[in-house]
N, C-alpha and C positions, 0 to 999 in steps of 0.2 A: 504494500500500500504506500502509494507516493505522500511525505509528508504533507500537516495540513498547514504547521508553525512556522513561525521566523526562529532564529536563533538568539536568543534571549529574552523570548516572549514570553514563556512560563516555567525559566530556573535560571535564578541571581548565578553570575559569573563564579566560579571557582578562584581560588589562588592561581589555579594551576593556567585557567583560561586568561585570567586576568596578566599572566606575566609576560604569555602568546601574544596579546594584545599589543603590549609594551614593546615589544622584541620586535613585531607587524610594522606598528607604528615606525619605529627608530629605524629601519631598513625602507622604510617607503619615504622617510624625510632625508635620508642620506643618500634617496638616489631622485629623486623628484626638485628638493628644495624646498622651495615658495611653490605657493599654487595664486599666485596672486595676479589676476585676470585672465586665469585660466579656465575651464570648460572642462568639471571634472564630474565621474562618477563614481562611487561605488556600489559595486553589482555584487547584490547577495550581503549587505551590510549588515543585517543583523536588525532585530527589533528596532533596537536605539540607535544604531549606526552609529557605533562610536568611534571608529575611526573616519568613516566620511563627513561626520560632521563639524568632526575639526578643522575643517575649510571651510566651515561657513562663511568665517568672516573675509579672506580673502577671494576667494574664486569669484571669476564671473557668473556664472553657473555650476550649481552643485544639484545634481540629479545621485536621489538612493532609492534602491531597488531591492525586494523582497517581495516572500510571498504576502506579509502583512507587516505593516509600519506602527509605532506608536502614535498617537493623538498629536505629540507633542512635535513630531516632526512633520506630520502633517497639517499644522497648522501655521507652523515657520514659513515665512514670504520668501525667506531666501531658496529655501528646498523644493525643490520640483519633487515627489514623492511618487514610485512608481508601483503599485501593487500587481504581483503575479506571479506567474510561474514561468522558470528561465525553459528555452529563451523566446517565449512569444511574449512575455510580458518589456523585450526591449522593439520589439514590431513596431512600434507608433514613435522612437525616436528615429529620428532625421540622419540619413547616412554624413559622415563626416562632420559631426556636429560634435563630437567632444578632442577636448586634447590628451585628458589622464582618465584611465581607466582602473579602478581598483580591483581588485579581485582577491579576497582572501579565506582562504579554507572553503572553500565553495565547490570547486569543478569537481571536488571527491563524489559531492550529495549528489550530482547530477546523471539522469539517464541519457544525458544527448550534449556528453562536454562540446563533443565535436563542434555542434551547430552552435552552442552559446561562444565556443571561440570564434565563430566566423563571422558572429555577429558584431565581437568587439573590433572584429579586423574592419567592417563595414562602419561601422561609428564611428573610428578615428579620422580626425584629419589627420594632412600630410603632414610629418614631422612628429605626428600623437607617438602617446607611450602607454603600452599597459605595463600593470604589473602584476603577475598574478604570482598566489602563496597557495603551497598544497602540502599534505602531509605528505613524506618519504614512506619509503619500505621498511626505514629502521624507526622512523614513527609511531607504524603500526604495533609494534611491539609495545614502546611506550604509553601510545593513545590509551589500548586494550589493556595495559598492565595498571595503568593509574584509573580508566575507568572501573573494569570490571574485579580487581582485584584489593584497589584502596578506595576505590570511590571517590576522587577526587576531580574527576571529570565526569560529563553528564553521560551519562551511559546510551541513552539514546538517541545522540547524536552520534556516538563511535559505529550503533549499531544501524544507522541512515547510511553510510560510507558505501563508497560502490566502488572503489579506486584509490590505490597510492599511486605516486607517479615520484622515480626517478628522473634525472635530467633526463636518461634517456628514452624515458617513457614518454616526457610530455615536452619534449624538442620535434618531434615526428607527425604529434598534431598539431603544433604551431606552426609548421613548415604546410601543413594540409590546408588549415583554417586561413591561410597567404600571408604569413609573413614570410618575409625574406630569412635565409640565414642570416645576411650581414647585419641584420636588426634585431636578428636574437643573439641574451645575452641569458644560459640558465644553469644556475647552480644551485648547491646544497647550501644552507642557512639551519640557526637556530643549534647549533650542535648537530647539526646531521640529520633533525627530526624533519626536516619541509625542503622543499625545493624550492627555490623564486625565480620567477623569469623575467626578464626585460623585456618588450617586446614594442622595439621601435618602428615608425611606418616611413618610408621613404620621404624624401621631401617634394612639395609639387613642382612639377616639370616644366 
């Protein structure tokens, strides 16, 4: 049964999630910068979107995306707020209308990464970047041992997972969804638990 929730719509963040966050955040600010008149999303941000809404205040536009949003972000002027399920719920944005694409712990839950990455490829303007964050192989271990064994992570969210992805699991469908090689950039992060990719779009011609 496909889920029906956001991700922290009905269980307060762990230690364990909350430190993923921190770790998310600091690697998307070391490689992005400022987002300061920029045209940014994140896709699959979680109830609160706590990472994407940390650009409120500078982006030009800040679009977040989930199956379901809080009150609270959808009632922010600055939030374009999108409810649904990936990837028809990014249908109704405008090809090449953003510049930064987030993507965090998300492509795992998904039954059709494929198409949500083709989607991001389609959204970016020229010169855009995504950045997406997935759990590893050696993750999985972890995820499963702190969920299901200490209980320190929400247990069914490990058990929504449909996917880890090494670099070299998920460089093969970044190269399918049309990015270029010379515009991927994917390694291992986190101590080894997640992968992140870079994923720059040519500049226009």
């Amino acid at each position: 049964m496909s889920r029906q929730t956001s991700y922290g719509q009905k269980q307060r963040l762990t230690p364990v999630d909350r430190f993923g966050v921190w770790l998310s955040m600091r690697r998307i600010r070391s490689t992005i910068g400022t987002g300061i008149n920029k045209r940014i999303a994140d896709i699959g941000c979680g109830y609160h979107g706590r990472i994407g809404r940390l650009f409120a205040e500078e982006a030009e536009k800040l679009v977040l995306v989930d199956l379901s949003l809080s009150p609270e972000l959808k009632d922010d002027s600055r939030i374009t707020a999108v409810e649904g399920r990936l990837p028809e719920a990014l249908s109704d944005l405008a090809d090449g209308s953003l510049d930064i694409i987030l993507c965090n712990s998300v492509l795992e839950h998904l039954d059709r990464p494929l198409d949500t990455l083709k989607a991001f490829r389609r959204l970016l303007a020229p010169e855009g970047i995504a950045l997406i964050n997935v759990p590893s192989w050696r993750g999985k271990w972890f995820l499963e041992f702190s969920a299901f064994r200490l209980g320190l992570s929400p247990a069914e969210e490990i058990n929504d997972h449909k996917a880890y992805y090494d670099p070299k699991d998920l460089w093969p469908l970044l190269i399918e969804a049309g990015f270029k090689p010379s515009g991927i950039t994917c390694f291992k992060h986190k101590f080894g638990l997640n992968t992140f990719a870079v994923c720059r779009t040519e500049p226009e011609i």
